[in-house]
C-alpha positions as CSV (number, residue, x, y, z in Angstrom):
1,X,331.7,83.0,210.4
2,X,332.7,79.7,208.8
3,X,330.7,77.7,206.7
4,X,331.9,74.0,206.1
5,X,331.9,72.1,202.8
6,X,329.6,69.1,203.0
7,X,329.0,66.4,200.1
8,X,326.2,64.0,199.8
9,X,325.6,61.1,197.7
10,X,325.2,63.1,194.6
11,X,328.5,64.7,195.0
12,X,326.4,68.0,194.7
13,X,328.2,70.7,197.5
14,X,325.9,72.0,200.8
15,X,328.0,74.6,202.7
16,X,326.7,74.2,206.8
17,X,326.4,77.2,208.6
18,X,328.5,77.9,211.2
19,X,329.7,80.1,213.8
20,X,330.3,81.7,216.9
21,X,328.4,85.1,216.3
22,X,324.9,86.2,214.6
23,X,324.7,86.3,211.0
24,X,322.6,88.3,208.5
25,X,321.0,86.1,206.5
26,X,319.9,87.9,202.5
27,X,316.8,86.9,201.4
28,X,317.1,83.2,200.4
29,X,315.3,81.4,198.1
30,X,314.0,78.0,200.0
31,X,311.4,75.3,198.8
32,X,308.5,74.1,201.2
33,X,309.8,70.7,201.0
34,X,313.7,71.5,201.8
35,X,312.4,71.9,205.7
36,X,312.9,68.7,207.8
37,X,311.3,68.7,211.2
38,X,312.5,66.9,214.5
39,X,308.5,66.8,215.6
40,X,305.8,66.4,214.0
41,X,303.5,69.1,215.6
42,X,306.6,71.5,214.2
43,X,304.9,71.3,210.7
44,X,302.3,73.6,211.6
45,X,304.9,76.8,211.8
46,X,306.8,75.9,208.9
47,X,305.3,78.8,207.0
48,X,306.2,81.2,209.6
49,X,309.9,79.9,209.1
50,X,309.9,79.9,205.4
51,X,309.0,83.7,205.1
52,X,311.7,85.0,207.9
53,X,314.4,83.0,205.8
54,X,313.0,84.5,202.2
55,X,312.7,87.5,203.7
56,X,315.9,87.5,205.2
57,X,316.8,87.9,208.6
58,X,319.7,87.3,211.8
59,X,320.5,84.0,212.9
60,X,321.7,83.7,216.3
61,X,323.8,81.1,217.8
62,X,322.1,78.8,220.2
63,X,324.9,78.2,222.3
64,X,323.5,75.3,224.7
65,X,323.5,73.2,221.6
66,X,327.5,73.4,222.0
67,X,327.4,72.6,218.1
68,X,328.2,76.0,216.5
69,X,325.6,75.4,213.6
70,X,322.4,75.2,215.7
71,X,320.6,78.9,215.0
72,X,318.1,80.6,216.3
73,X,315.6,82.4,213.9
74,X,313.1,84.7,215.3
75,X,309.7,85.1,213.5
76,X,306.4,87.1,215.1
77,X,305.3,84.4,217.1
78,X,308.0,81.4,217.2
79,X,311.4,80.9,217.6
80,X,313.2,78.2,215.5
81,X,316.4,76.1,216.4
82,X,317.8,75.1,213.0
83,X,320.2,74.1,210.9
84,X,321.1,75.6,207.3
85,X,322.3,74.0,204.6
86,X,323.1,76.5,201.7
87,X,323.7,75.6,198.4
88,X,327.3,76.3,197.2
89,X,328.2,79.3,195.3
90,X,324.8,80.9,196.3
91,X,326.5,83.3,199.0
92,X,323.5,82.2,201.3
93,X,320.9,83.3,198.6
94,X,319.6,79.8,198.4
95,X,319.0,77.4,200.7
96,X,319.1,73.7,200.1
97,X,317.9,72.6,203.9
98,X,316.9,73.8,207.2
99,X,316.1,71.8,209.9
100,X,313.9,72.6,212.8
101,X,315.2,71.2,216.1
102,X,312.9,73.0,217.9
103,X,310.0,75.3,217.8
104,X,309.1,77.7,221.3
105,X,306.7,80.6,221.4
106,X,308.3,83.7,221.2
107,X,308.8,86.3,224.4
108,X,310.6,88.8,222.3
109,X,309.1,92.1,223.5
110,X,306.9,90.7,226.2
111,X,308.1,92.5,229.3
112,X,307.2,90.9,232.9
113,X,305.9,93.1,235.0
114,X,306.6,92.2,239.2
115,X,304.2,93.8,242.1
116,X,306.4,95.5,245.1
117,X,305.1,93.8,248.1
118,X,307.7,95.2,250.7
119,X,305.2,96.9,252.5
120,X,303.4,93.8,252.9
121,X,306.3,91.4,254.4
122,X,306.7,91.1,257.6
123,X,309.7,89.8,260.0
124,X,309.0,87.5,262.5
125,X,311.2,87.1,265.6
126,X,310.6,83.0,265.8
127,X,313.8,81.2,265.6
């Protein structure tokens, strides 16, 4: 796992998450307003977010994003794309940002269930 040095304006020190493989996140402490949203009707299950991350929890790489920070963090009825920004010298116990790229119901657990209809085909000799 490698996490990246980033300064802002301040000259105060964010380390971005990164990697190639899931990561146990501890229980971080996170502030309502540290969440940044790409859509607006995101807001709604920012709560769900905010209680996986204090609780503490895996974050999986999304690896269509091609980025190597974009996470995936599964909660009981979401799953969020973000980015983490942890404060420096926190080992991960505190974050300073997250934001949510996106926000998809979650299918963990849900198992699809497919009818056999061989009996019920039929071949047909037109050609």
């Amino acid at each position: 796992m490698a996490i990246v040095k980033k300064r802002n304006e301040q000259t105060e020190s964010r380390l971005l998450l990164e990697g190639d493989e899931p990561v146990e996140l501890p229980p971080a402490v996170i502030d309502d307003r540290a969440v940044l949203v790409q859509f607006p009707q995101f807001k709604e299950f920012i709560p769900e977010l905010l209680e996986e991350l204090r609780d503490g929890t895996i974050a999986e790489p999304v690896a269509v994003m091609n980025d190597g920070s974009t996470f995936a963090i599964h909660g009981d009825t979401r799953t969020f794309w973000v980015k983490l920004w942890h404060a420096a010298g926190s080992d991960m116990t505190k974050i300073d940002r997250a934001q949510v790229i996106s926000c998809i119901p979650s299918t963990r657990g849900i198992q699809v269930l497919v009818e056999d209809y061989d009996d019920e085909f039929v071949e047909s000799d037109e050609d």
